[in-house]
N, C-alpha and C positions, 0 to 999 in steps of 0.2 A: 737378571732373573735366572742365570745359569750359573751363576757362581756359586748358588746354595747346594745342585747336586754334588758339584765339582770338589765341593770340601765336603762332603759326605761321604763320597767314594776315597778321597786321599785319607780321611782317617778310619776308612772301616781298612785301607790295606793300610796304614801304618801300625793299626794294634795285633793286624795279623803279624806282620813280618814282626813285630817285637813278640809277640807271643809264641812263633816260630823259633825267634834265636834264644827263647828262655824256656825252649820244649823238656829240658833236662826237670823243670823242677816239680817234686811232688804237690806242690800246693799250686793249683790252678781253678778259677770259679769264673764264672761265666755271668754279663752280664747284658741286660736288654733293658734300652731306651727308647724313650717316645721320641722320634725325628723333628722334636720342636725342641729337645730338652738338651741342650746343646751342653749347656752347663754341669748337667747330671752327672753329664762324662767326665767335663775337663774334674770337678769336685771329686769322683771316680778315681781320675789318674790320682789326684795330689794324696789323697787318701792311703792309695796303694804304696805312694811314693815315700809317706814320711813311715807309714810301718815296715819300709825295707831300708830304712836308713835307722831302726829301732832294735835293736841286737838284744834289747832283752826281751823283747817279745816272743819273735820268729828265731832267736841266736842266730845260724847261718844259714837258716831258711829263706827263701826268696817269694811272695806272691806271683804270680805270673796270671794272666786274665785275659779275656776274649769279652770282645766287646761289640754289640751288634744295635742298629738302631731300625726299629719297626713302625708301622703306620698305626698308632696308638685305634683305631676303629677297624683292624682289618684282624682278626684272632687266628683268621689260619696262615698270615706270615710272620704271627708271633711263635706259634705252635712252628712251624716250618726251621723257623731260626732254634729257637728251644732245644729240636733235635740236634740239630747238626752241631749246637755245642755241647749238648750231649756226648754224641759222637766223639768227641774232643778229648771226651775226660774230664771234668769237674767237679769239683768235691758242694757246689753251692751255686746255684742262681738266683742272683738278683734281677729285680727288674725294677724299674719306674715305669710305671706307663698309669693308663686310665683301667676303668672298671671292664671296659668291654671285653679286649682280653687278658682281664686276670683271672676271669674263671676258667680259660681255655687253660692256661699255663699250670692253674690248679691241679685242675683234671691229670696234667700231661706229667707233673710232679710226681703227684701221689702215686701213678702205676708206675713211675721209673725210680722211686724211693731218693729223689736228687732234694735235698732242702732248698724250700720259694722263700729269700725272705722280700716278701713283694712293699714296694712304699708306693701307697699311692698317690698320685697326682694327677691335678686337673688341669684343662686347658687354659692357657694364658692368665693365670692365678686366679681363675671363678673357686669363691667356696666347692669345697667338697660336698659330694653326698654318699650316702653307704652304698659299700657296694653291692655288698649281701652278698657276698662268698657265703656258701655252704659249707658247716663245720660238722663232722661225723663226729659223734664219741669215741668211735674205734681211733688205734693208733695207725692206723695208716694216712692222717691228713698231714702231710709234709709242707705246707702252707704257713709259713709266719708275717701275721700282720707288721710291720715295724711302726707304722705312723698307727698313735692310739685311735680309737672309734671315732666317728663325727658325732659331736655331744652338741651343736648348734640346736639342737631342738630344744636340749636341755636349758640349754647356755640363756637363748632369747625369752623362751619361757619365763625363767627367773628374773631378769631385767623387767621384761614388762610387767609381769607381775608387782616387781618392786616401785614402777614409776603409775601403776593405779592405771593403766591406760584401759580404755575402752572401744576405742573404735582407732584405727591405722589403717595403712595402706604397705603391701611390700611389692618394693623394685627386683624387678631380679632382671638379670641380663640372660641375653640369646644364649649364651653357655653354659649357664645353668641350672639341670636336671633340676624341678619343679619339686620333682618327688620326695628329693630328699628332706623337706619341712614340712613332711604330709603331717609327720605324728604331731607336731607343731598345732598345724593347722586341727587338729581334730581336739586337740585339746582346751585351743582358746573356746573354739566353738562351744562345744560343753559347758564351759564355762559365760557363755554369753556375749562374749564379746566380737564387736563387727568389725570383720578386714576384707580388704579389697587388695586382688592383687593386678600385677599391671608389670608385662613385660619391656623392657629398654632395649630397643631397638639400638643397632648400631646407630646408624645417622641421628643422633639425638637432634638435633638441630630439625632435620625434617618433622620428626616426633614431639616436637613443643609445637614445629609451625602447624601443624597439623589440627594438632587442639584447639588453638586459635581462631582457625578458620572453622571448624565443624561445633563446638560449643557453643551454644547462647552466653548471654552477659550472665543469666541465672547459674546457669550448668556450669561457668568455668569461674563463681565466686564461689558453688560449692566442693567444687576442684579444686578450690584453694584451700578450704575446708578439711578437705580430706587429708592436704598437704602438710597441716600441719604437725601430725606423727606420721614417723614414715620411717621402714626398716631398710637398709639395701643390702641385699642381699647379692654382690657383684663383687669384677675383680676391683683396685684399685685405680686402674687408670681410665675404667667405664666412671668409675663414682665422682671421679673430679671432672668429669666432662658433664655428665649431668646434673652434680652439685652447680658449676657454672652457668650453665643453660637456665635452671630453673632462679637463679638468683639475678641473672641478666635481666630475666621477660617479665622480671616482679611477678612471680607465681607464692613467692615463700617470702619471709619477711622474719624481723629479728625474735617473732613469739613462736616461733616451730621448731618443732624438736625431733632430729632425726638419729638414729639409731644403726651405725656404719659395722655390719661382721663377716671378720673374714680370717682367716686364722692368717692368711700371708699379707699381714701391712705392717710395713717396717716402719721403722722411722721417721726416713724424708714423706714416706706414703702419709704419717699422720701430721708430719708438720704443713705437708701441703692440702690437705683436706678441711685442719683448720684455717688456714688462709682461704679458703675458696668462699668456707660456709659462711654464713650467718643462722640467726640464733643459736638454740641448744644444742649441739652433738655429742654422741656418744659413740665411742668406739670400741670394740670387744676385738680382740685379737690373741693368737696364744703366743706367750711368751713361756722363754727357757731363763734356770738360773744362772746366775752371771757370777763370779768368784769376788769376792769383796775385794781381796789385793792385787790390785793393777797385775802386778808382776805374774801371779798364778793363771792372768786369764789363760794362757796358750799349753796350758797345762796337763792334765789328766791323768795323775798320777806316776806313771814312770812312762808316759807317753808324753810327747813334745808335737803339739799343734803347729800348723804353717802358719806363719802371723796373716799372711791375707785370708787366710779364713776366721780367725780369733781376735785379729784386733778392731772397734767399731770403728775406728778412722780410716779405714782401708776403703776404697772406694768399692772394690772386689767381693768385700763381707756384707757392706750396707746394702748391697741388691743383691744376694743371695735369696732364692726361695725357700720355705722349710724343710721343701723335697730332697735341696739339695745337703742342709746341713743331717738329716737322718740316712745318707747316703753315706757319707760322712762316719756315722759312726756305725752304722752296719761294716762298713769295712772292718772297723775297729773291732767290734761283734764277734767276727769271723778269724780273726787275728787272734784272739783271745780264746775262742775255742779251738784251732789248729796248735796253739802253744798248750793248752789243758792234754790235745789229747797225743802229742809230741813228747809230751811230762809222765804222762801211763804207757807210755809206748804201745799204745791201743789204734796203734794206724794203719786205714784201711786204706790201699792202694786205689789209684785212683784207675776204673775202668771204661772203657770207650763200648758206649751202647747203644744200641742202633734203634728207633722210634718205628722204622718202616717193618722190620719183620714182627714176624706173627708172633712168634718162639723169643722173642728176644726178652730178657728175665731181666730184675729190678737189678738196683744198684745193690749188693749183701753191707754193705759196707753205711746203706745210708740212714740206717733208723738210728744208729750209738753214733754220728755225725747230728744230726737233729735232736738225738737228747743232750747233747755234748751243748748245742748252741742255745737250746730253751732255758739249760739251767745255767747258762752264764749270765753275764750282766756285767754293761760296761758304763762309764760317767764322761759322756761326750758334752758334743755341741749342744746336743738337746736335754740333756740332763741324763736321768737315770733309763738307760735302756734295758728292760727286762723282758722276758714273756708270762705272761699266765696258765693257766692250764687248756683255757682255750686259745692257744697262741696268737694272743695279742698285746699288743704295748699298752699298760696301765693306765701310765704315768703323761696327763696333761694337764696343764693349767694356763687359761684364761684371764687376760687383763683386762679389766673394764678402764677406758678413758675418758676425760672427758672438759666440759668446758659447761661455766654457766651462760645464761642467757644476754643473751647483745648483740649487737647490730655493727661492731666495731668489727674490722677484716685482720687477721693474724693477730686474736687472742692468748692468752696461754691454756694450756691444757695439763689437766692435774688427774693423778692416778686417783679413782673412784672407790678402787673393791678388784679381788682378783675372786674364782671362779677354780674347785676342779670336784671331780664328781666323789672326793670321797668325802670333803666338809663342805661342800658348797658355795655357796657364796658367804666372803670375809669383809664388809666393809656396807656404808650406805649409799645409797645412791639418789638420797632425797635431796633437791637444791633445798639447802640451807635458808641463800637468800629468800626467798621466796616464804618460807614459811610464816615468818613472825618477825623481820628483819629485812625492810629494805633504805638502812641508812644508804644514805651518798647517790641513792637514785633520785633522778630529775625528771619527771612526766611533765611531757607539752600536751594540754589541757585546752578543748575547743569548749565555745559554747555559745549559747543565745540569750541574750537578755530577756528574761520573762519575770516579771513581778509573781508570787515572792521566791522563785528560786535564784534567780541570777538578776541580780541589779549593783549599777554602781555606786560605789559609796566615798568615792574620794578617787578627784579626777585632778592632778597639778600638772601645770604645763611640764612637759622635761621628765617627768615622772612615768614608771609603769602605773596605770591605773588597780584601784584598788576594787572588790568586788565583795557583795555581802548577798546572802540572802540563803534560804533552807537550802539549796544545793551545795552552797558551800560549805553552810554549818557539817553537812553531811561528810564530803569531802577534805574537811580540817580535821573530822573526827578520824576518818581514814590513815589520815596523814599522821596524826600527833599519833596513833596507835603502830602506825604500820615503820614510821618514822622518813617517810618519802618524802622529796620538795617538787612542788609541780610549777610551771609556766600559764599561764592561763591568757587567752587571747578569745575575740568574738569571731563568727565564722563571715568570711568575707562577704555573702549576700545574706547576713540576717536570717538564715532559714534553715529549718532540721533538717534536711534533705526528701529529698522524690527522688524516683528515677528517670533518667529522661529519656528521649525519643534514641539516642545512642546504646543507648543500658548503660550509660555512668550516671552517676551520682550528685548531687549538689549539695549543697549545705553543711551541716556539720556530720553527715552520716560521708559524705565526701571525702572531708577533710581526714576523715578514719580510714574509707577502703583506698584513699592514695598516701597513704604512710605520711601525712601531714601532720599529727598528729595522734597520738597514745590512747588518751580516755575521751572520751566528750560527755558533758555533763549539762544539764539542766532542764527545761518539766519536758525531758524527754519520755516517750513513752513504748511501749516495749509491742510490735509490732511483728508480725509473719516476715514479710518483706525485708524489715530492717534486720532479720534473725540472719536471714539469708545472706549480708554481707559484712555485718559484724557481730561480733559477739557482746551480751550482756549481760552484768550483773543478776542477783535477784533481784526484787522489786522492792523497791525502798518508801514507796507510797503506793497505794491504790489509787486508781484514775475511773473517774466517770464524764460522761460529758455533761454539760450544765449548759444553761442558757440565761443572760443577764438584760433584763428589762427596765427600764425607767419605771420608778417608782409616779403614782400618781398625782398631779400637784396637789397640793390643799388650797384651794379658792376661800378668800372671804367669806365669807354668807352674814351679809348685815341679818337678816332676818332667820337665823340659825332658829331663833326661840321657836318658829314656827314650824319646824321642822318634826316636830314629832306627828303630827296629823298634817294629811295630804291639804291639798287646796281644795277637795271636794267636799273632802270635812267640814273644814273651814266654812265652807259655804253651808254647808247643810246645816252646820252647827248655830252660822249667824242668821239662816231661816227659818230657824226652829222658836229661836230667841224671839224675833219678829211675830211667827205665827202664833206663840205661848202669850206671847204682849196683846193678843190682839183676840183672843181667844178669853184672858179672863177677863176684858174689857167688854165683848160682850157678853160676857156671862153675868156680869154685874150689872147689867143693861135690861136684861132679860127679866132680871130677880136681884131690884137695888138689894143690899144689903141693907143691916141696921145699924146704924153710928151710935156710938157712946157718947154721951153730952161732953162736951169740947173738943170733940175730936176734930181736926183742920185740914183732913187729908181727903184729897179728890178724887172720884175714880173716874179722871180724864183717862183716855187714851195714852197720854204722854206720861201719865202717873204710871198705868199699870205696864206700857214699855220699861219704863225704867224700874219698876219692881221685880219684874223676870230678869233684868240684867242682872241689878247688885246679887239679887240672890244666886243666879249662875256663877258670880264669881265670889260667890261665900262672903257678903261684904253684910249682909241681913238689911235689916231695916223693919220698919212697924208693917205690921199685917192688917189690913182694914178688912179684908174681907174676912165676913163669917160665915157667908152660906156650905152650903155643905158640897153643890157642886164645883164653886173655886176653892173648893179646900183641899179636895178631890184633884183637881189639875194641879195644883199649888205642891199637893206629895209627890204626885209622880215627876213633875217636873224638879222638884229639888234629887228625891232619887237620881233621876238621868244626867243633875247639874253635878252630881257626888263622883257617880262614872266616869265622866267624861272628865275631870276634873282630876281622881286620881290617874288613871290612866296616863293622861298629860303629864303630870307631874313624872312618876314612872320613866315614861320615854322619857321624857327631857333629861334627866339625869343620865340616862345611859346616851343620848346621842351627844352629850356635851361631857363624859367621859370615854367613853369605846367609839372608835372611828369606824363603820363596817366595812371590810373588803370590798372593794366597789372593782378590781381586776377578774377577768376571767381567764386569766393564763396562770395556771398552778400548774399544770404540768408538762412533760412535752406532748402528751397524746390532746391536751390544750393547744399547744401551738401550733399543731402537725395542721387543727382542724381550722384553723381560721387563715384567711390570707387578710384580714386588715391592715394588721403587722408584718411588712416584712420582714425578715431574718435569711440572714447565713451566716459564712466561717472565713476562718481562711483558705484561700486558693493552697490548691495542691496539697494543705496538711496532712498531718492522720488523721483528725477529726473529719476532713472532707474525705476523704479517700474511705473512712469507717459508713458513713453516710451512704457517701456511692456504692457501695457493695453491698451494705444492708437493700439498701432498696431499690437496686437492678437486680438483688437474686430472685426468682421466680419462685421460689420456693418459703421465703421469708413470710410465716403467719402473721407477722406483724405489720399491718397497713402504714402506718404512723410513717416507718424508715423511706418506703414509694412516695408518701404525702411532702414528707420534710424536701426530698432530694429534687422535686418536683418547683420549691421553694426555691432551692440553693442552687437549683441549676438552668435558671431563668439566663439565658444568651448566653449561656455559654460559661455562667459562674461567671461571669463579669458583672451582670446588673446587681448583685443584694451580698457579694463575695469582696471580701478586704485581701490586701499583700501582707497588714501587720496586723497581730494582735490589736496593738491601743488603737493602731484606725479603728477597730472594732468596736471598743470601748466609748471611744470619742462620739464617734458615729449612733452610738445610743443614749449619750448624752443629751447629744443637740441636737437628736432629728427622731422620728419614729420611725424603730430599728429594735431588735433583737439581733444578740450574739451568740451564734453557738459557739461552746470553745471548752478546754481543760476547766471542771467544775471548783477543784481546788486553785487556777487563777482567778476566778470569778469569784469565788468569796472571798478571798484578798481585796480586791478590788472594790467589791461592796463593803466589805468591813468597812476599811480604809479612805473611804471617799468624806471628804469633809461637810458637803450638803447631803450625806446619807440617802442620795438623789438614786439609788440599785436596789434590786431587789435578786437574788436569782430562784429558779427554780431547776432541779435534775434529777438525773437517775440515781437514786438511791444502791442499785448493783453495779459492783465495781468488775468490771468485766476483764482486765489487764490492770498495771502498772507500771510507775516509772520507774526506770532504771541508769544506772550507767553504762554507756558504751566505750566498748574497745575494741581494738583491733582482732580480726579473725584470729585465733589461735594463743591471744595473749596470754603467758603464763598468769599476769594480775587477777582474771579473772574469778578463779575459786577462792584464793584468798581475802578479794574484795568483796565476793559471796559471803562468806564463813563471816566476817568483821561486821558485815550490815547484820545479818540475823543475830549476831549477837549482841548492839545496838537497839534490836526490837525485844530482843528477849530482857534485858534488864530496864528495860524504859527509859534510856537516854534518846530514843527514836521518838517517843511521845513528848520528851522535853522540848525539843526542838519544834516537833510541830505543833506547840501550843505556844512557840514563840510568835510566831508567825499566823497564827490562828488561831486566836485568844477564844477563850466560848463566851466571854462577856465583853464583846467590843459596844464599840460606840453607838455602832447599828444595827439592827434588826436584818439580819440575812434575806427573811424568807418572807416578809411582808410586803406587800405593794403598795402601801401608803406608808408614812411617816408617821410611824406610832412610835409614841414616848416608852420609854425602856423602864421608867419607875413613874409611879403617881406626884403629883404636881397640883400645884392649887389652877385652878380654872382662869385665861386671861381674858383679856378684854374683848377679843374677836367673840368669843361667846357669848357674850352681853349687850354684842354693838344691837344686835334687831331690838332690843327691852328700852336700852338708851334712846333711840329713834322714836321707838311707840310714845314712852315718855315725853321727847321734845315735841313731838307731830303734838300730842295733845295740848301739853305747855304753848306752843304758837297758838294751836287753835282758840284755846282758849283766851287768851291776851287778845288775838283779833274781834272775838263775842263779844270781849268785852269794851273792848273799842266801838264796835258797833250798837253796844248797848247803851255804850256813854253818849255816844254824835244822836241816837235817836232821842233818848229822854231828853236831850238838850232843845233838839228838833220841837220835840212834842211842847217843849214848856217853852217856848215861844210866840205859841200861837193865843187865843182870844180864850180868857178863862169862862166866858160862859157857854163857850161851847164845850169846854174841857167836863165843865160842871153837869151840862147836859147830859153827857156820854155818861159820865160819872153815874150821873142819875136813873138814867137808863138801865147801866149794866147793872146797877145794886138791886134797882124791881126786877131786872129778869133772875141774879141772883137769890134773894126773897122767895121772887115765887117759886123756883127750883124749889126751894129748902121746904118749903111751907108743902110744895104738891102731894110730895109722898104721906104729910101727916092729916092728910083731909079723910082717908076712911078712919081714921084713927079716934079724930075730936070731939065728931060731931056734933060740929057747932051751929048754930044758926046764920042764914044768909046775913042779919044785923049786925049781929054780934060780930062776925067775921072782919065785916067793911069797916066799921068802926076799930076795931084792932090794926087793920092792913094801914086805913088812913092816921092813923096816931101814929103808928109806927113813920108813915111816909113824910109824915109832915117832923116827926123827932129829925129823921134823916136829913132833910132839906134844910132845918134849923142849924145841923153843924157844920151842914158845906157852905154858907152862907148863898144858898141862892135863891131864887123869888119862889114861892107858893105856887106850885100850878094847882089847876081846879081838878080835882077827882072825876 
């Protein structure tokens, strides 16, 4: 720890006592270093050294130089030193140091007329900021900037502008000044864009642990979030410390893209920053021109550079700072104007002036010294050194470096675009690949089997499996246009992801935020939550939720025919028939009718039933009655038979074409209301998870989402909740069950089912969509955006899904019974009750007449004169039926009568063959 004074003091008395023994010479300048800038000096000496080993510059002139090193934040021991080499005699003070005191040295210049050519520099190589010296118009600012303006405002501006960003974050380290990217900062703003900024602690190390511990799992995947553009704004050996840190603790990953500026990084600084990184870097730095022939580098026209400062192979050159090489050729600067004004013999001796008296007057000698050195101009280390008319150095130019995107550790890095403020920027800075080209890339591709986006279609043993279905199609589209090859594997527990009681992740949203894989694809669907830990696509389908029901079975119905009137009907209809039978039987009772000679027809009971029948069924028959009041019953009842008759007809024809909806679940505000059916989802889904926040928000107008959740989360979403989709599916097959689930799987599923045994119903508003997922920050993102919309916009997006969702499938989506898709002739199930009626009667009748047959057999068995008797009986009682009604009619005499009845009785008796009985 005390070694560092110890050679502080041996070299501020070594450049005295050489400065002493070379007091003889007229050219003497003074010089002031920051006490860290060790380097400044020795570059200093070597500088001095080879222009006095340089005979045609100085001829037999000698430099000689005083050299002092100050506390770069203390102005009044810069100021304190400033005099006293003053004091000494000097024709010129340089200084290096920082901004705090260069304006003191300013100040102390301008009243003692001594030329400042000041360079500035920052602590331990942090970017610069301005320093905002104060420039008069008048000629008394004795002040030369040598290192050109800080144009980093400029500089990062243009880059980001060029790379479209929106939202970043910038590092800056403890050293440095905030302020210098204010104007920066005021202009993105303007322009709309969101940055965050975030100082780097020394101890990075503490500074990640730190985050870890105080972040939620939320808060530090959106920290990743943010991570993914980022500028730093630091020296080079804070940036490879924290570049490491953050690539260690898996904060950044190979799709972020960070943005390295510092005008002091050499080299090995950028060879080892791209080994540290991964994904995108960019680096801006300023670079000097380099002499195309080897041999010229050490050059500068009739000047002769020391190889360890000009050759790049020197270990000496490659860590030089740029403070140190514009030190460098300010020597040269000053060399060149001593030789101009040694050539006019225009030299003003050099005077010793005192800072402490009151009275003590400027240098006369030093305004045609400062114009002597404004209007030179030399071709150094850094190029063209000039002044302006507000004395400063013009001349800088800006290298953009860089690297494309990958995950691979010591890429190559390829010059981008260079940068200087009088053409701007020269070159593009858009990755190529990325645009419209990513041959030779290989994406590992997660996902889930769900009919019909992901399913297998060829499984050989030995073989990678084969996969088909609209996510792929999608996916292939991607591919063949984009020209990428993907890997595709299923997520190891079958599931999209949740988050768990940890805050990691499961499923295939998992397999994303632990770099397992790139994209994940299939009927994923695009959620708050899942935003939060990767990024996705646009939406490449609309998503609703649906619900899929069993179709209702179709039961036989032998007696279908009767189906058009109720069983009340029925009855009413067959008592009406009865009461009509029985009504004109006594109406004819009441007031016989008149018969027409030979007429054979009776008006039993049994007659006039069966006369209201045939005619109910349009079969007619002879009409005996003439009276006027059964003629009267006889219209109105055929009327009523015409009614009831078409009617029937009517219906029958439609219930034995059109099947009617016999379901009462058409909608979800249907299902929400009934609990007969139970219904749920899958555990943990999005669809559960959409459910459960619908109807625990207190706020939610909509009753239905409280009703469903109420359903679905019976013990706990164990009792009516599946772990897979087709459990799901399965489970409404074979059991009474609804599924709530993705409405575009569900009508797959019902198209596609071979007993046409589904129905679904859903929400017609598509409230979100599916998408592809990728990784936080993935550059694939906007270009897999851009290729899907254009996919919709020319309708190769519709091809696809009419592949898979035909609008004329097999079956009926939205029906809950099994109705025919085109008209069809009428089968047998229709007909079976008509056939039945048929047979029933066909037996019956065979049996009649079975019984008809065993009785006449019966009867003609027995004693014919009893047969004869009965015979005889029933024809007198028939007689005198016939003969009753015609007695007011005849009037015939009691004689006359009996003698006709008994002729007639004995004609009767003569053809049955049986004995005379006596009158």
């Amino acid at each position: 720890m005390e070694v560092f004074p110890l050679l502080l003091v041996l070299s501020i008395w070594w450049s005295r006592t050489w400065d002493s023994a070379n007091a003889d010479s007229i050219i003497h300048i003074g010089a002031i270093f920051d006490e860290s800038a060790k380097k400044d000096d020795e570059v200093f000496r070597t500088a001095v050294g080879d222009l006095n080993q340089n005979e045609e510059i100085l001829q037999t002139e000698k430099i000689t130089f005083s050299v002092t090193f100050v506390d770069g934040s203390n102005p009044f021991q810069a100021v304190q030193e400033a005099c006293e080499l003053m004091n000494q005699g000097i024709l010129a003070l340089v200084s290096s140091i920082g901004c705090t005191s260069a304006g003191s040295l300013q100040s102390l210049a301008d009243a003692m007329h001594i030329p400042h050519l000041f360079i500035q520099r920052s602590t331990a190589g942090t970017p610069r900021s301005g320093c905002g010296l104060t420039r008069s118009n008048r000629n008394d600012d004795y002040t030369l900037s040598v290192r050109p303006p800080v144009y980093l405002n400029d500089v990062i501006l243009r880059v980001v502008t060029e790379y479209a960003w929106q939202k970043f974050i910038i590092f800056y380290d403890s050293e440095y000044d905030i302020r210098g990217i204010q104007e920066f900062l005021d202009k993105v703003s303007q322009q709309g864009m969101d940055v965050a900024l975030q100082k780097v602690e020394n101890n990075i190390n503490k500074m990640i642990t730190t985050l870890f511990d105080t972040l939620r799992i939320e808060e530090l995947n959106r920290y990743r979030d943010t991570l993914r553009r980022a500028i730093l704004v630091m020296n080079p050996a804070t940036a490879k410390s924290f570049i490491t840190e953050v690539v260690e603790t898996n904060l950044v990953a190979f799709d972020c893209h960070w943005i390295i500026i510092n005008e002091e990084i050499n080299d090995v600084d950028v060879q080892e920053l791209v080994r540290r990184s991964i994904g995108r870097l960019t680096i801006i730095r300023q670079t000097f021109p380099v002499p195309q022939n080897i041999s010229q580098r050490c050059f500068r026209g009739n000047h002769r550079i020391s190889s360890t400062l000009c050759d790049p192979k020197d270990p000496f050159a490659q860590n030089m700072e740029i403070s140190n090489l514009y030190i460098y050729d300010t020597v040269l600067l000053l060399a060149n104007a001593f030789h101009k004004k040694l050539e006019d013999r225009k030299w003003h001796s050099m005077a010793s002036l005192s800072c402490i008296r009151k009275n003590s007057k400027p240098w006369q000698g030093g305004r045609s010294m400062l114009e002597t050195i404004k209007k030179g101009g030399v071709s150094g280390l850094t190029g063209e050194l000039e002044f302006g008319e507000n004395g400063g150095n013009p001349n800088v130019h800006f290298e953009i470096l860089g690297t494309n995107y990958g995950e691979e550790l010591g890429r190559g890095v390829r010059k981008l675009g260079c940068w200087n403020p009088v053409t701007g920027l020269n070159g593009s800075l858009t990755d190529k690949k990325l645009e419209n080209n990513m041959r030779g890339v290989v994406l590992r591709v997660v996902t889930v089997l769900e009919e019909p986006f992901v399913m297998v279609s060829e499984n050989v043993l030995g073989k990678p499996k084969k996969y088909q279905g609209f996510s792929i199609d999608v996916l292939d589209a991607l591919s063949n246009y984009l020209g990428f090859n993907y890997e595709i594997y299923v997520a190891p527990d079958h599931k999209y992801g949740s988050p768990q009681e940890d805050g990691t992740w499961n499923g295939l949203v998992g397999e994303l935020v632990f770099k397992r894989a790139d994209i994940g694809i299939s009927a994923l669907t695009i959620t708050p939550d899942r935003e939060n830990v990767v990024d996705f696509t646009t939406r490449y389908m609309d998503y609703s939720v649906g619900v899929l029901l069993r179709r209702a079975e179709k039961t036989v119905d032998m007696f279908a025919c009767l189906a058009p009137f109720d069983l009340s009907l029925w009855a009413c209809i067959a008592g009406t028939v009865l009461l009509v039978g029985l009504l004109v039987y006594l109406l004819n009772w009441l007031n016989p009718p008149r018969l027409q000679m030979g007429s054979m027809t009776s008006t039993t009971l049994y007659n006039s039933m069966w006369f209201v029948y045939g005619s109910f069924v349009q079969q007619g028959g002879e009409v005996p009655y003439t009276t006027l009041a059964t003629r009267m019953m006889m219209g109105a009842w055929w009327l009523f038979a015409l009614i009831v008759i078409s009617s029937y007809t009517a219906n029958l024809a439609a219930f034995l074409t059109i099947t009617r909806i016999e379901s009462s679940i058409q909608s979800l505000q249907d299902l929400s209301k009934q609990t007969d059916i139970p219904y749920g989802t899958v555990l943990d889904s999005a669809v559960y998870e959409h459910v459960r926040m619908k109807g625990m928000n207190p706020f939610e107008r909509d009753s239905m989402y409280s009703q469903m959740w109420r359903m679905i989360n019976r013990s706990n979403g164990s009792e009516n909740n599946v772990l897979e989709s087709q459990a799901g599916i399965q489970k409404v097959k074979y059991g009474n069950y609804a599924f709530v689930w993705d409405a575009a799987v569900l009508e797959y599923v019902a198209i596609n089912d071979p007993d046409c045994s589904f129905y679904t119903i859903g929400n017609t508003v598509a409230d979100r969509g599916y998408g592809i997922a990728l990784q936080h920050g993935s550059p694939y993102r906007d270009v897999f955006s851009q290729r899907i919309l254009e996919l919709q916009q020319n309708g190769d997006m519709d091809i696809l899904k009419h592949k898979w969702w035909p609008k004329n499938g097999q079956c009926a989506l939205y029906s809950s019974v099994d109705t025919k898709q085109k008209g069809g002739a009428l089968d047998i199930k229709s007909f079976a009750g008509v056939f039945c009626i048929l047979a029933a009667g066909i037996v019956l009748s065979c049996f009649i007449a079975m019984l008809e047959t065993w009785w006449n057999k019966r009867k003609g068995s027995r004693v014919p004169s009893k047969e004869a008797s009965s015979l005889q009986n029933e024809t007198t009682t028939s007689e005198r039926r016939n003969v009753w009604p015609l007695r007011p009619c005849l009037k015939l005499g009691a004689n006359t009568w009996r003698s006709q009845a008994s002729s007639h009785s004995l004609h009767q008796s003569s053809q049955l063959g049986g004995p005379l009985d006596d009158p």
